[in-house]
C-alpha positions as CSV (number, residue, x, y, z in Angstrom):
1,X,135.1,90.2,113.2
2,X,135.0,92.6,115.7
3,X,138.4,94.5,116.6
4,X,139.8,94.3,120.2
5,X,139.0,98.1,120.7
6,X,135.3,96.9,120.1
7,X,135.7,93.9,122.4
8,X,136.7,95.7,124.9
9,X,133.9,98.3,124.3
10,X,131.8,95.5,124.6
11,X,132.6,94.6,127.6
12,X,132.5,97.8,129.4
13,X,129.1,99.0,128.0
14,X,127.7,95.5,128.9
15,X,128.7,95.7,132.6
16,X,127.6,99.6,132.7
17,X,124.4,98.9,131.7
18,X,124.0,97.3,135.1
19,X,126.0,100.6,136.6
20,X,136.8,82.8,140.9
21,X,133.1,81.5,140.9
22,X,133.2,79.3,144.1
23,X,131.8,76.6,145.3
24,X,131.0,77.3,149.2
25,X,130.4,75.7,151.8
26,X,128.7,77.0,155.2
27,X,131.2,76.6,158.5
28,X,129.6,73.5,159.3
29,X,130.5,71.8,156.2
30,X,126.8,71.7,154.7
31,X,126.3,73.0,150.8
32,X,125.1,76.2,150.2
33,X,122.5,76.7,148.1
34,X,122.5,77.7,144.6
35,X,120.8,81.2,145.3
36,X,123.4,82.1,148.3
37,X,126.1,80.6,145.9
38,X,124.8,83.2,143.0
39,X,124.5,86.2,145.5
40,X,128.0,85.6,146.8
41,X,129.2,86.0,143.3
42,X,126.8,88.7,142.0
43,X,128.3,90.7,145.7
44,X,131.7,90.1,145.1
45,X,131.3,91.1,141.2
46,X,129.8,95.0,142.2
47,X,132.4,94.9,145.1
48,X,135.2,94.5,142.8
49,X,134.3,96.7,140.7
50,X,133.6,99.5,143.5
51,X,137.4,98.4,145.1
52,X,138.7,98.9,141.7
53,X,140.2,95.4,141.7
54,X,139.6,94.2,138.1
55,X,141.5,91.6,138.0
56,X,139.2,89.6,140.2
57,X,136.3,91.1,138.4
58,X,137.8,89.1,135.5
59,X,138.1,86.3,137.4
60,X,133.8,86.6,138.3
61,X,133.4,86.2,134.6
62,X,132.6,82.4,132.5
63,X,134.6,81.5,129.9
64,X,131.0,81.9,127.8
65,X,131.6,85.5,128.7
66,X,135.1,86.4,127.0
67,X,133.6,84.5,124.1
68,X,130.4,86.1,123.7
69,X,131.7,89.4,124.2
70,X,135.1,88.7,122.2
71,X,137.2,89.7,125.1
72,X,140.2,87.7,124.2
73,X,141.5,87.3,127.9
74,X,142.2,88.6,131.2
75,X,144.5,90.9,130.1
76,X,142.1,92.9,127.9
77,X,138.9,92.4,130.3
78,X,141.3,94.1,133.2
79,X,142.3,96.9,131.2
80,X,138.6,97.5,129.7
81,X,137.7,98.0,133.3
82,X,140.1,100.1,134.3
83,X,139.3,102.4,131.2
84,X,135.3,102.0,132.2
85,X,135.3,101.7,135.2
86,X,138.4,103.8,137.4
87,X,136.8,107.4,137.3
88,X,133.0,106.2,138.2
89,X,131.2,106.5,141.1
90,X,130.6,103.9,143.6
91,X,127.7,101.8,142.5
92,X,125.6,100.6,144.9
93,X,123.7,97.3,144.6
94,X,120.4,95.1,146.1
95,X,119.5,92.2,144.7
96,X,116.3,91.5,144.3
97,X,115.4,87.9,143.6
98,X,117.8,84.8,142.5
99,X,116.0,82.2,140.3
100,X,117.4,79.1,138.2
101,X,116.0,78.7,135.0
102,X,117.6,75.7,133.4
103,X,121.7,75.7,133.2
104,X,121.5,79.3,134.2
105,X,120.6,81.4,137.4
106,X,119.4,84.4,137.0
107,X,119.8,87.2,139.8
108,X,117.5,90.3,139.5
109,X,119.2,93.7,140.7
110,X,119.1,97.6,141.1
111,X,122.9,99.2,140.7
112,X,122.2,102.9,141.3
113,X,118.9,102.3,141.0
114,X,118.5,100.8,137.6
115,X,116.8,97.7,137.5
116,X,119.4,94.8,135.7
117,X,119.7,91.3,135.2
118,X,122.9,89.2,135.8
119,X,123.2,85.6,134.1
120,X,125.0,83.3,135.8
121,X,126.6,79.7,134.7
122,X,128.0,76.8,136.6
123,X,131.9,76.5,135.9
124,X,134.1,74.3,137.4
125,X,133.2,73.7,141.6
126,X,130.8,77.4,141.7
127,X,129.1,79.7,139.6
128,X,130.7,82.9,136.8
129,X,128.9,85.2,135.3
130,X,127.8,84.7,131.8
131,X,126.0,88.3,131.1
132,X,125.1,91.8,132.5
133,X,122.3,93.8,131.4
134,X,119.5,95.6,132.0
């Protein structure tokens, strides 16, 4: 079993390897689709992060997430942020192409100009994030 240092290791070099999920609706009241529904959450995720506000970073992420990662809550995902992520440079994002592929949907990016690969899952109303990588 891996120690909470490690977890929170984890966690940090997972999201560094790529530098509430909501369920929306337009202003008309019509659904949004699944791939403006994944970008909104893979924006809000780098913007977050780049406004140091890592408590709603948390929030981005699926319960799958803290599991996989053995993050074992919101306390320890904030505070392996803050120790990742406080001192780094801005990271600037573009995604490139949102796909579903079964359960999941998967948004291709470049953060600082690495190529990456965000995992997304449906929880609750909207859509978390389930994985960062490259």
């Amino acid at each position: 079993m891996k120690t909470r240092k490690a977890s929170v290791t984890a966690l940090v070099t997972g999201l560094v390897l790529v530098a509430p999920g909501l369920g929306l609706a337009s202003p008309s009241g019509a659904r949004v689709s699944v791939a403006a529904q994944a970008r909104h959450v893979v924006g809000e995720f780098f913007q977050t992060i780049n406004a140091r506000q890592f408590g709603k970073t948390c929030d981005l992420l699926s319960r799958r997430f803290y599991e996989q990662n053995d993050v074992p809550d919101r306390k320890h995902c904030v505070l392996g942020l803050t120790i990742g992520f406080t001192m780094s440079p801005e990271i600037h994002f573009r995604i490139l192409d949102v796909h579903e592929s079964g359960d999941e949907v998967i948004v291709r990016a470049l953060a600082n100009g690495a190529p990456g690969r965000i995992v997304l899952v449906r929880e609750g109303a909207g859509y978390k994030i389930l994985s960062v990588g490259s």
